[in-house]
C-alpha positions in Angstrom: 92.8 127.9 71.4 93.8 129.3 75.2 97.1 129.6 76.2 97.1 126.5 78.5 95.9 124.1 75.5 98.7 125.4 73.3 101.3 124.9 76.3 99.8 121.1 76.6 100.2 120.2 73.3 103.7 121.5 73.0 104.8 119.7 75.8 102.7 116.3 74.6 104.3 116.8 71.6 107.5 117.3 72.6 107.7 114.0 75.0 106.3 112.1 72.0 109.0 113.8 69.8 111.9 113.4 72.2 111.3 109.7 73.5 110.4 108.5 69.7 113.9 110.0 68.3 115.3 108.1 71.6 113.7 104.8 70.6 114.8 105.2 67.4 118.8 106.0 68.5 118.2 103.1 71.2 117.7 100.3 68.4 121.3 101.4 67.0 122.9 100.9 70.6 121.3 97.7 72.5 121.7 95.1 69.9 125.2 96.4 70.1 126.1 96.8 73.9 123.2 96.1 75.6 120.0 97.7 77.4 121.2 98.2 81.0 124.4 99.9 79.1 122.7 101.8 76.7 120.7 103.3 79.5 123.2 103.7 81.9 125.5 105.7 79.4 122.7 107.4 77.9 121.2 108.3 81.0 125.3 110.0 82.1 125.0 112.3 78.9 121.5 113.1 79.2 122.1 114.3 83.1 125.4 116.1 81.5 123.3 118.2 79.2 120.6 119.0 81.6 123.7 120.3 83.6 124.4 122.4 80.9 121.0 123.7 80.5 120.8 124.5 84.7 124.4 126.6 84.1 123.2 128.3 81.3 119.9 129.2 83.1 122.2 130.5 86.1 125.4 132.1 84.9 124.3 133.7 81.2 120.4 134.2 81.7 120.9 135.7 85.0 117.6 133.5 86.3 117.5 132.6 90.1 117.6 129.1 90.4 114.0 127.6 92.3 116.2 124.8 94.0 114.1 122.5 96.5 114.3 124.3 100.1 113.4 121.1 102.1 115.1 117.4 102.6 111.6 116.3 101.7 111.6 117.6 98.5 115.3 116.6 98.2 114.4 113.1 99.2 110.7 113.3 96.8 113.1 113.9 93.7 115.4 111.4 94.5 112.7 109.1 94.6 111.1 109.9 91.8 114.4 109.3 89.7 114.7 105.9 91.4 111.0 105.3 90.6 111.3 106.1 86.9 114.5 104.2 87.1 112.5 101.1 88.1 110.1 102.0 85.4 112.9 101.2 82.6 114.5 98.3 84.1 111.3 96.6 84.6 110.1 97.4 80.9 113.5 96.1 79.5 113.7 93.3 81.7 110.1 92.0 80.4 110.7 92.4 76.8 114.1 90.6 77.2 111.7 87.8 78.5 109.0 88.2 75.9 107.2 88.9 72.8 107.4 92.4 72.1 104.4 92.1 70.5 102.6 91.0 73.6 104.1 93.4 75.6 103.9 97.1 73.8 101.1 97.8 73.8 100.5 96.7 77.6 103.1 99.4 78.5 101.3 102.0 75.7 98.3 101.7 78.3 100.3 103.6 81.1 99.3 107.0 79.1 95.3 106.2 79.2 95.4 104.8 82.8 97.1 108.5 83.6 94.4 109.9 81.9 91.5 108.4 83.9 93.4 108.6 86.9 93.5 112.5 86.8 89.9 112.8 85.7 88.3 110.4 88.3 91.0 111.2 91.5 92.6 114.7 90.7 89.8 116.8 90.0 90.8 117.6 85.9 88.2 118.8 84.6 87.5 118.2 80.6 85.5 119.7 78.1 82.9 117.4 76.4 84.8 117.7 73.1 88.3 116.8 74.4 87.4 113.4 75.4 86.1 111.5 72.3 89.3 113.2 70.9 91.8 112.2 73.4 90.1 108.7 72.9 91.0 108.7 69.3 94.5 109.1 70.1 94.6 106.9 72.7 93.4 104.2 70.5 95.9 105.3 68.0 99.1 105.0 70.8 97.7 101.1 71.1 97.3 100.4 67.6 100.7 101.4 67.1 101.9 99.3 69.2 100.3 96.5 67.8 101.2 93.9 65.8 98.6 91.5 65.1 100.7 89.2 62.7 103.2 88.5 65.7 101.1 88.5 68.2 98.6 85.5 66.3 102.0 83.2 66.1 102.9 84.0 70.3 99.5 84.3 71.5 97.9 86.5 74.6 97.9 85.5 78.2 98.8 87.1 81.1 101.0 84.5 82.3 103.3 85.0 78.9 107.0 85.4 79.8 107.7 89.4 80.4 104.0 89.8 81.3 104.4 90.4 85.3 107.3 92.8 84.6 105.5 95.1 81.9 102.7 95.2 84.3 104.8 96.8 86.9 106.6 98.7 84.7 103.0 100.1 83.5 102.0 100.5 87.2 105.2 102.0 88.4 104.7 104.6 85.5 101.4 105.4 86.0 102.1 106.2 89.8 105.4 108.4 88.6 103.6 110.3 86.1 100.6 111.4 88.2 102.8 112.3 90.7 105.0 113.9 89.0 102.3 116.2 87.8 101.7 117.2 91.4 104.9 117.5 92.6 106.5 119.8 89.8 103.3 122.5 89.3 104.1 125.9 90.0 108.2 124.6 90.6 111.1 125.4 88.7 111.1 122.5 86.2 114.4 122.6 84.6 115.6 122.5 88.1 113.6 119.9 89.0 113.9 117.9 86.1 117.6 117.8 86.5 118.0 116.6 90.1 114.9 114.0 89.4 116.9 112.8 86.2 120.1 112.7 87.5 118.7 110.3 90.9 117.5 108.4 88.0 121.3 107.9 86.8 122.5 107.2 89.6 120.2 104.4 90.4 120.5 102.6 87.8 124.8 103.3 87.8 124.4 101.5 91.3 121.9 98.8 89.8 124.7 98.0 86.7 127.2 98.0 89.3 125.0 95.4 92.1 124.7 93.2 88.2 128.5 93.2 87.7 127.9 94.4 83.9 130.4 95.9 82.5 130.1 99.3 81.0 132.5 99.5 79.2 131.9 100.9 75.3 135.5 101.1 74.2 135.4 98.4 71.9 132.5 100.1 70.1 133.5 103.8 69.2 130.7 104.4 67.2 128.0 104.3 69.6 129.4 106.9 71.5 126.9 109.1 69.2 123.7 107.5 69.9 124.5 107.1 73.5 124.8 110.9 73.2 121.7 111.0 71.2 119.5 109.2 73.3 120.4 110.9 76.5 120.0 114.4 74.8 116.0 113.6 73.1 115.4 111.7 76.4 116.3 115.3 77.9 114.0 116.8 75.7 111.0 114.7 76.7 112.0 115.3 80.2 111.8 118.4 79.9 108.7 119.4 77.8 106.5 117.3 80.4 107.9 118.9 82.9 106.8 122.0 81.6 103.2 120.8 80.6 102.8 119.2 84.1 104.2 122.7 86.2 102.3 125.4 83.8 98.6 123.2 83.2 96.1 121.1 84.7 95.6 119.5 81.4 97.8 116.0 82.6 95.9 113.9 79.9 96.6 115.6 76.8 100.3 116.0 78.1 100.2 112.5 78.9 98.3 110.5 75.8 100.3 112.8 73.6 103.5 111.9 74.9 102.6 108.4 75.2 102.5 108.1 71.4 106.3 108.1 70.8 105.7 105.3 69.0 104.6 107.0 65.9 108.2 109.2 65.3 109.6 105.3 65.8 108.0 104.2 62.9 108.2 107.3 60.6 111.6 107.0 61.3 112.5 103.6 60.1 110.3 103.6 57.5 112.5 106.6 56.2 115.8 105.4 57.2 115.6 101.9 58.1 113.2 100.8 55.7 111.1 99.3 57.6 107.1 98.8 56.9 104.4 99.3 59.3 101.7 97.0 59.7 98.3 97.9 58.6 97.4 98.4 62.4 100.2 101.2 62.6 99.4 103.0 60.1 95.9 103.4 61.5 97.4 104.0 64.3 99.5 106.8 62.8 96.2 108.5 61.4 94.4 108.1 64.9 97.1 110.2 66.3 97.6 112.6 64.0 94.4 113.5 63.2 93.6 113.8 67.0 96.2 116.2 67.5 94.9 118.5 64.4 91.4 118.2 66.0 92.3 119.3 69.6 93.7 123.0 69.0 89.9 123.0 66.9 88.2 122.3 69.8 
């Protein structure tokens, strides 16, 4: 396996890893206080432990700091965070309209649009063997977000409630995470990440505030935790794409990988929540497993 296909699947896996463990916290905090304050407050402890991270990087590993030298690339990150701001609003906004059902696995489709995006328009080039493979896992991120039973009680039409906003959100994404890939290679990530992610808080602070909602959490202590838990695996998917995108030219395998943070979801409440998954996700589980045993073979 070369180097670059080992630093690909690390960082797949780890956005897969770090958004599933902040899906999982999530469902522990927005039936509680809300999406737009989950977000916001997870979003404020996420940006305060990539602040951490950019200190420790400075002051104890004695590593220069690749800061961006230009207004442009000051005003590109800032951007970018409002972009991928957008991205969640949009996505929470449509399945606060709609059937979840409907809409999952319209959003799962971001990751494979990436995909042929970067083969057909950004010149990545892929061996015969990865394809049919990243396929299989593709396939697998869709199944998963399946579920047939609700989705033969709501039916399927594009003019279903939350329909128009997924489709943005999926759009938005798309766009981000091609870009992204562009912007960040051969940068310092961590840096990058950081000023990117906290745009994204502050845009959607100013979006809460524009709403009126109150943020206020005082009246739940206990979410304090999650909040803190989703903004610190959120950081950890951040991060690990960042890396993929900035160190490889393999955007698809970072992308399809990380695009099935479904699959932690599940295991998850199946463990801990004890919740089943449908026959479709649990093909959808072995899709995506055994594609990411079959790509270090290839």
């Amino acid at each position: 396996m070369s180097p670059e296909l080992l630093i690909a699947l690390i960082a797949g896996l780890g956005g897969m890893l770090g958004w599933g463990l902040a899906d999982f916290f999530a469902k522990k905090t927005i039936d509680e206080v809300g999406d737009v304050v989950s977000l916001v407050w997870a979003h404020i402890f996420g940006t305060g432990v990539l602040c951490l991270i950019v200190a420790y990087q400075f002051l104890v590993s004695d590593s220069a700091l690749g800061m961006p030298s230009t207004l442009s690339e000051w005003s590109l990150l800032a951007l970018f965070g409002a972009l991928q701001a957008a991205v969640y609003l949009f996505v929470y906004k449509g399945f606060a309209k709609g059937q979840v059902a409907v809409l999952s696995p319209i959003f799962a489709s971001f990751s494979g649009l990436v995909a042929i995006a970067s083969v057909l328009f950004f010149g990545e080039v892929l061996s015969g063997y990865v394809v049919p493979v990243l396929v299989l896992i593709f396939v697998g991120v869709i199944l998963l977000s399946l579920d047939v039973r609700s989705l033969a009680k709501s039916g399927v039409a594009l003019a279903a409630p939350g329909v128009r906003e997924v489709l943005i959100a999926t759009v938005l994404a798309t766009i981000w995470t091609l870009y992204w890939d562009v912007f960040v290679g051969g940068k310092d990530w961590i840096v990058y990440a950081f000023v990117m992610y906290a745009a994204m808080t502050v845009a959607m602070y100013v979006y809460a505030l524009q709403r009126k909602i109150d943020l206020r959490v005082s009246h739940k202590p206990r979410m304090w935790k999650f909040l803190l838990l989703i903004g610190a695996c959120e950081i950890i998917a951040y991060l690990a794409i960042s890396y993929g995108y900035s160190a490889t030219s393999l955007t698809s395998i970072v992308a399809i990988l990380s695009g099935a943070f479904s699959l932690p979801v599940i295991i998850l409440a199946r463990l801990f929540l004890n919740e089943r998954p449908t026959g479709m996700q649990t093909l959808g589980s072995i899709a995506v497993i055994l594609g990411v045993i079959l790509l270090p073979l290839i």
